[in-house]
C-alpha positions as CSV (number, residue, x, y, z in Angstrom):
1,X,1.6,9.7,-4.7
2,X,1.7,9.8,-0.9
3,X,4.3,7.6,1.1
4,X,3.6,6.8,4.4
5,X,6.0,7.8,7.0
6,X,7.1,4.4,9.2
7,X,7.5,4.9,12.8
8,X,11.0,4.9,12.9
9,X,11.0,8.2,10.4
10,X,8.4,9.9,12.6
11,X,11.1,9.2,15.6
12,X,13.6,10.7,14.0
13,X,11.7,13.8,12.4
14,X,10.9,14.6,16.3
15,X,14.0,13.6,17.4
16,X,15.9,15.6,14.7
17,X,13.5,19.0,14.7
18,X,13.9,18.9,18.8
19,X,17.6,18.8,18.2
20,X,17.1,22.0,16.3
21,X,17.1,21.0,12.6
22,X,14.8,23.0,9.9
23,X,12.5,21.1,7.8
24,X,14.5,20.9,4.8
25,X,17.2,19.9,7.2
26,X,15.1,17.2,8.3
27,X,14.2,16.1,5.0
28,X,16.9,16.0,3.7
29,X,18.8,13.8,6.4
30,X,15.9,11.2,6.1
31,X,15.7,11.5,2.3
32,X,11.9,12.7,2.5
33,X,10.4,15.9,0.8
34,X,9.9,18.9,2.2
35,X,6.0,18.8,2.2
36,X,6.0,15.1,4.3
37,X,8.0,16.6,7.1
38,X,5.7,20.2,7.8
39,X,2.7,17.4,7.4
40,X,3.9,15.5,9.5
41,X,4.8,18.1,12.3
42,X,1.7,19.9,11.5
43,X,-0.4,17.1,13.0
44,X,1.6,16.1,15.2
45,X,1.5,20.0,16.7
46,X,-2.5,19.7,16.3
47,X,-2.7,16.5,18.1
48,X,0.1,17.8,20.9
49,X,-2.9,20.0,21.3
50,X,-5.1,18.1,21.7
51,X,-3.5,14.9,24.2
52,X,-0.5,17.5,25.7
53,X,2.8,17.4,24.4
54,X,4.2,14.0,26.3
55,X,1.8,11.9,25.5
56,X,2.1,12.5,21.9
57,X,6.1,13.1,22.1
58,X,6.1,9.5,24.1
59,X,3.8,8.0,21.7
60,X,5.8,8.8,18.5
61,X,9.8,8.4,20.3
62,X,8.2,4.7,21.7
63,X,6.6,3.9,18.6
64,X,9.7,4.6,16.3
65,X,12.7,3.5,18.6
66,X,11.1,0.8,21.1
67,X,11.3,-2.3,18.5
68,X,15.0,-1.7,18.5
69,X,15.4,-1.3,21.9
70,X,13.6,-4.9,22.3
71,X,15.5,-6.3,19.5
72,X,18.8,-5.2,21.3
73,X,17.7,-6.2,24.8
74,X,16.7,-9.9,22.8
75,X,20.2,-9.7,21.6
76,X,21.6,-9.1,24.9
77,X,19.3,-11.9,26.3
78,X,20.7,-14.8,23.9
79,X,24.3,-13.4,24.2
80,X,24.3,-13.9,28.1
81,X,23.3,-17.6,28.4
């Protein structure tokens, strides 16, 4: 059975390998196997190839950390009036 990574774990596996983690490192911080990170990376290297490697790096660190930057700005928002 394949699980399907959310945004936030595809954040962090960037984040994390550009930080200099291994794979395994990687996998095992986020509790994922192995195989799910190199997948992971491995298209995200073919599509970096593709699109050049902002556009996807942007795409993926938005993607996986934006939501909780807007929930904390909301926070911030209701906490100021």
């Amino acid at each position: 059975m394949c699980m399907v990574l959310s945004d936030f774990q595809k954040s962090k596996i960037v984040e994390l390998r550009g930080l200099g983690y291994t794979e395994s490192e990687v996998a095992k911080r986020l509790k994922l196997t192995h195989g799910q990170v190199t997948y992971f990376l491995n298209k995200v290297n073919e599509e970096a190839k593709k699109k050049g490697d902002d556009a996807v790096y942007l795409k993926i660190m938005s993607a996986g950390i934006g939501p909780k930057i807007l929930k904390a700005f909301e926070l911030l928002m209701k906490q100021s009036k």
